[in-house]
C-alpha positions as CSV (number, residue, x, y, z in Angstrom):
1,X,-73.2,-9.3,-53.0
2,X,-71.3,-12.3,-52.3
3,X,-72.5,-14.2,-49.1
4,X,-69.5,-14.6,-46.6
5,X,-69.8,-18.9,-47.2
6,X,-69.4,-18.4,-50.6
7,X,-66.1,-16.0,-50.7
8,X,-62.5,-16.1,-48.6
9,X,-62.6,-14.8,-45.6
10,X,-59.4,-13.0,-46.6
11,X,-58.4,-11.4,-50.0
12,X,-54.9,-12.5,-51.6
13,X,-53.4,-9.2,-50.1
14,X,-53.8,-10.6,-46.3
15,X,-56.4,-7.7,-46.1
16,X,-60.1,-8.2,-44.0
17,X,-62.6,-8.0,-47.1
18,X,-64.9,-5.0,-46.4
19,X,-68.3,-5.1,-47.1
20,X,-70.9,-2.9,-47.9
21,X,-73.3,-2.2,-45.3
22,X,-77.0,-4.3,-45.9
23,X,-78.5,-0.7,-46.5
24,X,-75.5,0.2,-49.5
25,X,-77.1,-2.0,-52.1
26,X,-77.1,-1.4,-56.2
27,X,-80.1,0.3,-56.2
28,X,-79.6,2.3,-53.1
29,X,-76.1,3.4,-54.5
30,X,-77.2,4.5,-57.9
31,X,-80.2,6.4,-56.6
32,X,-77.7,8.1,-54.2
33,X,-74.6,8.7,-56.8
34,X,-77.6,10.2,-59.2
35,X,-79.5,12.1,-56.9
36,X,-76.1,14.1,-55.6
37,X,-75.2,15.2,-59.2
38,X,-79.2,16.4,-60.0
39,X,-79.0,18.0,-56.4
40,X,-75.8,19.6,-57.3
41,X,-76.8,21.2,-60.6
42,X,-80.3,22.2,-59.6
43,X,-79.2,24.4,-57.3
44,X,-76.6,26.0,-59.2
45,X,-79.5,26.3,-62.1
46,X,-81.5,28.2,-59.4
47,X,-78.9,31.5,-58.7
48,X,-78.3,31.1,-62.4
49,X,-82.4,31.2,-63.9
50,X,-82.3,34.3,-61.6
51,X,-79.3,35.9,-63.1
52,X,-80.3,35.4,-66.9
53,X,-83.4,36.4,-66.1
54,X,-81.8,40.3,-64.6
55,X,-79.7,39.9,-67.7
56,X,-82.4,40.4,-69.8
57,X,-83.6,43.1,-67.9
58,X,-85.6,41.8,-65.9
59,X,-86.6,42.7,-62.2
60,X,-87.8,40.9,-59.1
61,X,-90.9,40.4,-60.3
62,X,-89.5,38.7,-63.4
63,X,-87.7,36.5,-61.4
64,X,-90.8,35.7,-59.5
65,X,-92.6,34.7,-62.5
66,X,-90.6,32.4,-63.7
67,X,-90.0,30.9,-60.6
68,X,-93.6,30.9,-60.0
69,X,-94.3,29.0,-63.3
70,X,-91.9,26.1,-62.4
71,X,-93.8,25.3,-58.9
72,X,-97.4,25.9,-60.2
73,X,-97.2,23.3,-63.2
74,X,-95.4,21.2,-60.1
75,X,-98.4,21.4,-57.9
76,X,-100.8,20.7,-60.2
77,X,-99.6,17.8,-61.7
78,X,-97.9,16.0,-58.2
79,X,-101.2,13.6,-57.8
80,X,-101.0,12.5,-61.1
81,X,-97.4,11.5,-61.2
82,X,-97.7,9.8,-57.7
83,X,-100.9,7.8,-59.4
84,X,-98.5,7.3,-62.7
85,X,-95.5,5.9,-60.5
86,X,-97.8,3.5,-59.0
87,X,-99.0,1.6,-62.2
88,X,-95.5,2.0,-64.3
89,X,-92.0,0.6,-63.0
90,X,-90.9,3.7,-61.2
91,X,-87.3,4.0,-62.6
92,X,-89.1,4.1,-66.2
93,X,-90.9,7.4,-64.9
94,X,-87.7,8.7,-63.4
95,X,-86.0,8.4,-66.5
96,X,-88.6,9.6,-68.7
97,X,-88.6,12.9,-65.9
98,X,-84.9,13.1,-66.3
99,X,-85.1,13.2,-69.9
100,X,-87.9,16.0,-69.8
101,X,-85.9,17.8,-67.7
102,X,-83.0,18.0,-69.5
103,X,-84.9,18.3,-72.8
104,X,-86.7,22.0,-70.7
105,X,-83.1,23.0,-69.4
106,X,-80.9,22.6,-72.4
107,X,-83.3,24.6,-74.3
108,X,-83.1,27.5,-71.5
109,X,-79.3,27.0,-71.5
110,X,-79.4,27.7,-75.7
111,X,-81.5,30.3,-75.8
112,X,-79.5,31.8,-72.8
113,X,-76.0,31.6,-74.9
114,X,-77.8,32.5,-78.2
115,X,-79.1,36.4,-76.9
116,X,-81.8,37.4,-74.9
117,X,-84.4,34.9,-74.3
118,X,-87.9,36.3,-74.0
119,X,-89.6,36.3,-70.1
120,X,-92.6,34.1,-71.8
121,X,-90.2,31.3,-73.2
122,X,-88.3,31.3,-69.4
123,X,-91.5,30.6,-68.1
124,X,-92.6,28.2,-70.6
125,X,-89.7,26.1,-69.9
126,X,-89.6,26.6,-66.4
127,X,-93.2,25.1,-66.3
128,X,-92.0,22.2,-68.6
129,X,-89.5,21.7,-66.2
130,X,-91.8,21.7,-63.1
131,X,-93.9,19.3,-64.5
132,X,-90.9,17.3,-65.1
133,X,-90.5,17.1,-61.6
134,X,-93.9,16.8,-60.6
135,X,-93.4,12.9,-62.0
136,X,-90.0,12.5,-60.8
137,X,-90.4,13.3,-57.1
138,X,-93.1,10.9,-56.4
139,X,-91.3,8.2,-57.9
140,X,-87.7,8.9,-56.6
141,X,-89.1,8.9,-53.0
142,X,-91.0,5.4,-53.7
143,X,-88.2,4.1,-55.2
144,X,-85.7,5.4,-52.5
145,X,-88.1,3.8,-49.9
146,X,-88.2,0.2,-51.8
147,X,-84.6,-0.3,-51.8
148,X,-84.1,-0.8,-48.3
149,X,-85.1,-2.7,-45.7
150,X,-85.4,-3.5,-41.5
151,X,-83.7,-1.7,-39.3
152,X,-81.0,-0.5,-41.6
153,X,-83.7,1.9,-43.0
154,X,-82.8,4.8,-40.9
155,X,-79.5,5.2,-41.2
156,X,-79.6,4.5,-45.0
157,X,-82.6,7.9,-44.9
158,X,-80.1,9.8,-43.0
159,X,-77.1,9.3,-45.0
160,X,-79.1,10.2,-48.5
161,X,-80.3,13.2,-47.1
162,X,-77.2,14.4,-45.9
163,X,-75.6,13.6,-49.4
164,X,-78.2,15.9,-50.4
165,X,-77.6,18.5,-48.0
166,X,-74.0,18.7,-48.7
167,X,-75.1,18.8,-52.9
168,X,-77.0,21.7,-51.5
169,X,-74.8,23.7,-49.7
170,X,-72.0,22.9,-52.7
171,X,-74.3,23.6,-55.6
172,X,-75.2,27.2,-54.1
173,X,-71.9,28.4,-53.5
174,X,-70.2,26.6,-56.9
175,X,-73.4,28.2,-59.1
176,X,-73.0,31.3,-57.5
177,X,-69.2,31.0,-58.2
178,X,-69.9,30.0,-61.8
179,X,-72.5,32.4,-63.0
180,X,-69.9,35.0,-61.8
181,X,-67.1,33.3,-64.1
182,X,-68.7,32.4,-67.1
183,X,-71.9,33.6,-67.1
184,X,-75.9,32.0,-66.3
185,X,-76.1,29.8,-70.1
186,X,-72.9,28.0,-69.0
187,X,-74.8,26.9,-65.3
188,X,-77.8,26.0,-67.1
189,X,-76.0,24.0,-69.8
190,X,-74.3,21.8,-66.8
191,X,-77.1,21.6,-64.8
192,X,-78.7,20.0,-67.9
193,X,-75.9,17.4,-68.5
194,X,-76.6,16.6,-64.8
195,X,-80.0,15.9,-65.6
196,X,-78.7,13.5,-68.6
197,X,-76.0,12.0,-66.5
198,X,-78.7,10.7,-63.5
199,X,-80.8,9.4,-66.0
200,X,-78.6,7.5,-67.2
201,X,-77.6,5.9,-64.4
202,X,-81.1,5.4,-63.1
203,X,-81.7,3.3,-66.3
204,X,-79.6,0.9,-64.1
205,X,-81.8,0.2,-61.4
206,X,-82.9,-3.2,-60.5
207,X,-86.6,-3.6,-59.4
208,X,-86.8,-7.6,-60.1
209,X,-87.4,-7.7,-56.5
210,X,-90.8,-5.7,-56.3
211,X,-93.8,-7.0,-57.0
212,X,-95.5,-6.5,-60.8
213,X,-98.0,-3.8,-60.6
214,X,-101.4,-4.9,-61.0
215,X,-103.2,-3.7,-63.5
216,X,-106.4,-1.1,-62.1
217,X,-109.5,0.1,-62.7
218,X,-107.6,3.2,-64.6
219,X,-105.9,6.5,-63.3
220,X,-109.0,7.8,-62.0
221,X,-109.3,5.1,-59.7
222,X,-105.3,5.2,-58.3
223,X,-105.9,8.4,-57.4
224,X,-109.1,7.7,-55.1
225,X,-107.9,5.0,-53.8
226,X,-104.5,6.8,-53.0
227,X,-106.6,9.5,-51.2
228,X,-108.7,7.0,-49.1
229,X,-105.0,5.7,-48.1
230,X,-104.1,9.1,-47.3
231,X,-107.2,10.3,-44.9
232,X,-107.5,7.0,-43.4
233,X,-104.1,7.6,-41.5
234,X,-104.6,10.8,-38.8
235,X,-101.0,10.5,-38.6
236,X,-100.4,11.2,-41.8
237,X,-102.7,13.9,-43.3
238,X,-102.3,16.1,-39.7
239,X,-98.7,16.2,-40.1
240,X,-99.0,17.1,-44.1
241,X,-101.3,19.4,-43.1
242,X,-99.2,21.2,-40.2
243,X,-96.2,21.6,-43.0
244,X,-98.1,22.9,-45.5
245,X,-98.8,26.0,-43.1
246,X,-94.8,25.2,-41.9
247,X,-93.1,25.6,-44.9
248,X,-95.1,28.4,-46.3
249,X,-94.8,30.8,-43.3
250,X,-90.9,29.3,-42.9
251,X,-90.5,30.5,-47.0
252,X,-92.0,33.5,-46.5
253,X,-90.0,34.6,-43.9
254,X,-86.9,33.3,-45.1
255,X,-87.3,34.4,-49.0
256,X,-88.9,37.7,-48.7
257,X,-88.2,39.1,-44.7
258,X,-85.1,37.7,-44.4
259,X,-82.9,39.6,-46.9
260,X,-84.9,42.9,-46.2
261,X,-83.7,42.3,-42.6
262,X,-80.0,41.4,-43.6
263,X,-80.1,44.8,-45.9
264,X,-81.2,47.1,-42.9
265,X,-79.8,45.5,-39.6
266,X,-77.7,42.6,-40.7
267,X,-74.8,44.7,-43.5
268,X,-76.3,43.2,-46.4
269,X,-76.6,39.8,-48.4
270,X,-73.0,38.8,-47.8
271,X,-74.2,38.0,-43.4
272,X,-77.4,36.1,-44.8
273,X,-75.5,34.2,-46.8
274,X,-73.5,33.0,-43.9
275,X,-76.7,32.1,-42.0
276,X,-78.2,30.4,-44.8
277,X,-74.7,28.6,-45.0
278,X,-75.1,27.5,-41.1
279,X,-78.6,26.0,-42.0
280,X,-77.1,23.6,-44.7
281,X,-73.7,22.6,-42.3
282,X,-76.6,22.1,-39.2
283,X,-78.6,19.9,-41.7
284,X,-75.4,17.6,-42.7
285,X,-74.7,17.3,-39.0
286,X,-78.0,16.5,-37.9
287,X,-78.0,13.7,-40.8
288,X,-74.6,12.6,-38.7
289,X,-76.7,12.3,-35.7
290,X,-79.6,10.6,-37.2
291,X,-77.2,8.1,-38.3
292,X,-76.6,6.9,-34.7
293,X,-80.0,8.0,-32.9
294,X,-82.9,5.9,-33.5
295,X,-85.6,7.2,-31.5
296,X,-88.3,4.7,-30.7
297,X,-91.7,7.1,-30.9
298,X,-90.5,8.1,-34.8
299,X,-93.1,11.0,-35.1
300,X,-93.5,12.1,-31.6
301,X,-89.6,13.0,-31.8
302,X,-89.9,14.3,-35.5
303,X,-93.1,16.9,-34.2
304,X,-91.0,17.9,-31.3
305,X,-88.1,19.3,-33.2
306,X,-90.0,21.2,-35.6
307,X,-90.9,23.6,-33.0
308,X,-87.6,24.9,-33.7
309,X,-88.6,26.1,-37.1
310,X,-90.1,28.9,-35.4
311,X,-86.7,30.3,-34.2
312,X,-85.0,31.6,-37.0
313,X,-88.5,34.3,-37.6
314,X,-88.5,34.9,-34.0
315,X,-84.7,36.0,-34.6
316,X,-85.1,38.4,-37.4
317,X,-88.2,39.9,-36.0
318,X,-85.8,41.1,-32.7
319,X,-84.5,41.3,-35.0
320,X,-80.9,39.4,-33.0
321,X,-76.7,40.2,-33.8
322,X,-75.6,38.0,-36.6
323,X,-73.5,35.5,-34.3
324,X,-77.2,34.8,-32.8
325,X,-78.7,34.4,-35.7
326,X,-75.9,32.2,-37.4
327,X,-76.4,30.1,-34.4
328,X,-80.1,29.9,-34.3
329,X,-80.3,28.8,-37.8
330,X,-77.7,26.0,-37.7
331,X,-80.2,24.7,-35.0
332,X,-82.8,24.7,-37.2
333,X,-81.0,22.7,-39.9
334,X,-79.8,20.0,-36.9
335,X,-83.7,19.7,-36.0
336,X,-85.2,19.3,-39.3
337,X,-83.2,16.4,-40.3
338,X,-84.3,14.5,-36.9
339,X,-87.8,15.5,-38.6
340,X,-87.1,14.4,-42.1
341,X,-85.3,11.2,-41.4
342,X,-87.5,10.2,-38.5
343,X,-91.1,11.0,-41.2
344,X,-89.6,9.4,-44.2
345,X,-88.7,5.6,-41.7
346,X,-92.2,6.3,-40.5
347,X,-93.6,6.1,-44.6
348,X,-91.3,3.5,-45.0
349,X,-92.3,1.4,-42.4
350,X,-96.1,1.8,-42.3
351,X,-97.2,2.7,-45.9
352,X,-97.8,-0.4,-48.6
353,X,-94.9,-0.1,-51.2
354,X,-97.4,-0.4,-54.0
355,X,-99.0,2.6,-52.7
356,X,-95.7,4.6,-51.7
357,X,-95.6,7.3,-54.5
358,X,-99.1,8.1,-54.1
359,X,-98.5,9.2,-50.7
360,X,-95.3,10.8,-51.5
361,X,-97.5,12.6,-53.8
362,X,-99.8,14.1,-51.0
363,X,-96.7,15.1,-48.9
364,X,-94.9,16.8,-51.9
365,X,-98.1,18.4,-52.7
366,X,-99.3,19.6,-49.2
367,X,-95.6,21.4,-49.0
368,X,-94.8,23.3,-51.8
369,X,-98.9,24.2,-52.4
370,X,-99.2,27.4,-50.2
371,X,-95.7,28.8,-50.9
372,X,-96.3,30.8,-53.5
373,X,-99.3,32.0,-51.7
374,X,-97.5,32.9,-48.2
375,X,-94.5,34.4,-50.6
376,X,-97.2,36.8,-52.6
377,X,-98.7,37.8,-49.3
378,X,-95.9,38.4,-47.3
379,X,-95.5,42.0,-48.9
380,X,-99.1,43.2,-48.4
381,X,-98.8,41.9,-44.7
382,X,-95.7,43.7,-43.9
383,X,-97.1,46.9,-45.6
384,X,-100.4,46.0,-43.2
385,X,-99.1,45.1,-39.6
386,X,-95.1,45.6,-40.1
387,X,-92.4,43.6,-41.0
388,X,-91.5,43.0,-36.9
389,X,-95.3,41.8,-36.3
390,X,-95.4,40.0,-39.5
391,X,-92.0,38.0,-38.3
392,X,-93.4,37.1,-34.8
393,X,-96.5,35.8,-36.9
394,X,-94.6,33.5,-38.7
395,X,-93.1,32.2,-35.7
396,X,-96.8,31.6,-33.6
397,X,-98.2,29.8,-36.8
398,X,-95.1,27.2,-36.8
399,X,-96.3,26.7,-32.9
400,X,-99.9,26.5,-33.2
401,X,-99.2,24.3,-35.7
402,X,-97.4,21.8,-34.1
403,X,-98.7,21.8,-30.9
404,X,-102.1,20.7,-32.7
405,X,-100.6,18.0,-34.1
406,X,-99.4,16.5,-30.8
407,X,-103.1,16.1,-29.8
408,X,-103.4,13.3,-32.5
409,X,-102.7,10.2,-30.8
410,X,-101.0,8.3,-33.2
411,X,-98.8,11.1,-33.5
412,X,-97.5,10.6,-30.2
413,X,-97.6,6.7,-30.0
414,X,-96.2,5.0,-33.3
415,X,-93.3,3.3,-32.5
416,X,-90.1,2.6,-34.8
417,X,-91.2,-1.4,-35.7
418,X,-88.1,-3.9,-34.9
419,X,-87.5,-6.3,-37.9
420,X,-88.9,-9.4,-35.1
421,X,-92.1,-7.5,-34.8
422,X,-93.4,-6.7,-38.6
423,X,-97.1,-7.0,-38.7
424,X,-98.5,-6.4,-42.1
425,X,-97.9,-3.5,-44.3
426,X,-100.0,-0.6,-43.6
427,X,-100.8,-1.2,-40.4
428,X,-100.2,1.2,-37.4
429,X,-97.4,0.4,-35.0
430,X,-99.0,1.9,-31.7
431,X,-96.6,1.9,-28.2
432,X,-99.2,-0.5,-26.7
433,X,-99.3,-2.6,-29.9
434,X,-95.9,-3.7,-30.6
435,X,-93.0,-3.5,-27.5
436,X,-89.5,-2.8,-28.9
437,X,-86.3,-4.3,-27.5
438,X,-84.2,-1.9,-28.3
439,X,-80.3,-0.6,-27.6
440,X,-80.4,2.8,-26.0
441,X,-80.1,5.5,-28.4
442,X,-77.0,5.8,-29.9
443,X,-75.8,2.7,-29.3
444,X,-75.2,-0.5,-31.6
445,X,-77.5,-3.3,-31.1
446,X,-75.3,-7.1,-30.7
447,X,-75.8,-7.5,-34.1
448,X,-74.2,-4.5,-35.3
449,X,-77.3,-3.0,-37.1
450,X,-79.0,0.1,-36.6
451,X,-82.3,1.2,-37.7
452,X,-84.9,9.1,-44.1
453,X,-87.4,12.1,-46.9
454,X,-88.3,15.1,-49.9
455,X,-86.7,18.8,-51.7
456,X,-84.4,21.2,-50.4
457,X,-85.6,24.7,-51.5
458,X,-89.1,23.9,-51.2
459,X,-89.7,21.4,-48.6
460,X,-87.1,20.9,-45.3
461,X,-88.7,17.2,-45.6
């Protein structure tokens, strides 16, 4: 970017130049642009695996299985790719994942539009696929981290992630849309060419500004050492730990009771939809607020508005009219992006960058772990205490949850760090520690500046 010295402070047309905000760099840009069109398709690709699996003749528990394939070859190869995207440039293991992935989903895509695909090949890719991401994830969150900086940081996090919620919301409804038109290969095929399209444009990214990664004692040893990083902060494991029982319970209750509650009380799938819908608008406008709001204790704010999570189980085990329902659940997408943007600063501002992707690793990995456990349960518990005790379960394990996590101190004293204040990388910015001068919430500091984090579908980080 030019420096304002260097260039005229007005343009031939007699126009202000504009520039970019300090947080809308190359690398910031690209990793957005790309991250919008793989958001886009995936979830698309989602309602459309479904459909050409029922094609086939499938059933539900078809659909399971493959889905189920994807996220256990994703779990058990997260630590690995967060140890691999700490030894090799990260944008070389993004690109190689891209490639993998759209390698796994063109193949579905063909043997979708060639006949009828057989439920062991589905899985087979889909597991190909998940292990795709299992690399990429690690390394797109280290790499989204490392390309900016200060105080800027925030607002850059929100703005990503509310790109991604809007991908979200549009890739549902236009895949949905799609696989109605012209059928699940077609959604496949694009979702694909998405995959080949971000890759590309990843190749683009510039990482001349971080450090060379020093050569280590071998994979093995990244991985211990990534875990000693990871236990040695209460701040971090607890609150792993607390979503891990969060978004499993919160999946559950929102993939299995939800649309058997929509079917008897709500009219069918057309109302949950519309809630579902009011989840993704309340997560775009909570990134809108976290844009302005920089709240000074980053994790004590983030583990207060996760208590809402419990809400939206609460509401269907009333179970509450629709209106109430849309409502609650547009609440629970405002809250969780005060959560996500205010934990991914917090890793920003307090975890080494060489050692970013490792813990991104532990945080994908304590998220998506006990889904598929809290989904396979959640039958045998409704058939066991009811669907309406079941609900009101869910709800008490989000609170217990997070009210344990309040006892850590750290948890309730880490401050947001002010560029003036940076002490060195990795350690803990306690309210005692460090004093901020800050602008009241919402407000622009003098110098104009204002001070993100993971997968929608599996994590609400």
């Amino acid at each position: 970017m030019t420096s304002a010295a260097a260039s005229p402070p007005h343009p031939p047309s007699g126009r202000p130049r504009r520039r970019r905000p300090p947080w809308a760099g190359r690398n910031y840009s690209l990793l957005a642009v790309a991250a919008f069109i793989t958001t886009l398709g995936a979830h698309g690709a989602l309602i459309a695996s479904s459909f050409a699996v029922l094609d086939t003749g499938g059933d539900g528990g078809d659909v399971g299985l493959v889905a189920a394939a994807r996220t256990l070859f994703l779990v058990v190869f997260l630590l690995v790719g967060g140890a691999v995207a700490d030894r090799l440039p990260r944008h070389h293991v993004m690109v190689a994942a891209n490639a993998l992935n759209f390698l796994s989903q063109g193949a579905f895509a063909l043997l979708v539009l060639q006949g009828e695909p057989q439920l062991w090949q589905m899985m087979a890719l889909s597991a190909l696929g998940g292990t795709g991401q299992a690399f990429f994830n690690p390394a797109a969150e280290g790499m989204l981290m490392a390309s900016v900086s200060g105080e800027q940081a925030g607002r850059a996090f929100a703005l990503f992630r509310m790109g991604m919620s809007g991908a979200a919301v549009g890739g549902a409804a236009l895949g949905g849309a799609l696989v109605a038109a012209v059928g699940p290969g077609w959604v496949l095929a694009v979702d694909a060419a998405a995959f080949a399209v971000a890759g590309a444009l990843r190749m683009f990214l510039d990482v001349g500004h971080i450090a060379p990664r020093v050569p280590g004692s071998g994979l093995l040893a990244d991985m211990r050492d990534g875990w000693r990083e990871f236990v040695g902060r209460p701040w971090l494991w607890t609150i792993v730990a607390q979503f891990s029982v969060v978004v499993a319970v919160v999946g559950a209750a929102e993939s299995v009771f939800g649309p058997l509650v929509a079917r008897d009380e709500l009219g069918g799938a057309g109302p949950w939809g519309v809630a579902l819908g009011a989840f993704g608008v309340g997560t775009i406008l909570g990134g809108l607020l976290m844009m302005r709001w920089k709240p000074q204790r980053l994790l004590f704010a983030a583990t207060l508005s996760v208590f809402s999570l419990a809400l939206p189980s609460a509401a269907l085990a009333v179970p509450v009219p629709l209106g109430v329902l849309i409502a609650v659940m547009f609440v629970s997408g405002v809250t969780i992006e005060i959560f996500g943007v205010s934990w991914i600063t917090a890793l920003h501002q307090e975890i080494p960058e060489e050692k970013l992707s490792r813990i991104s690793a532990y945080d994908w990995f304590g998220s998506v772990a006990m889904v598929p456990l809290a989904t396979a349960l959640a039958g045998p518990a409704e058939s066991a205490f009811g669907r309406t005790p079941s609900l009101w379960g869910c709800a008490a394990l989000v609170v217990v949850a997070t009210t344990a996590v309040l006892f850590v101190p750290d948890v309730r004293r880490l401050r947001r760090r002010p560029p003036a204040t940076v002490v060195a990388a990795g350690d803990v910015c306690l309210e005692k520690a460090v004093p901020t001068q800050e602008s009241p919430a919402g407000q622009e500091s003098p110098a104009g500046q204002e001070s993100p984090a993971g997968q929608a579908g599996v994590s609400p980080r």
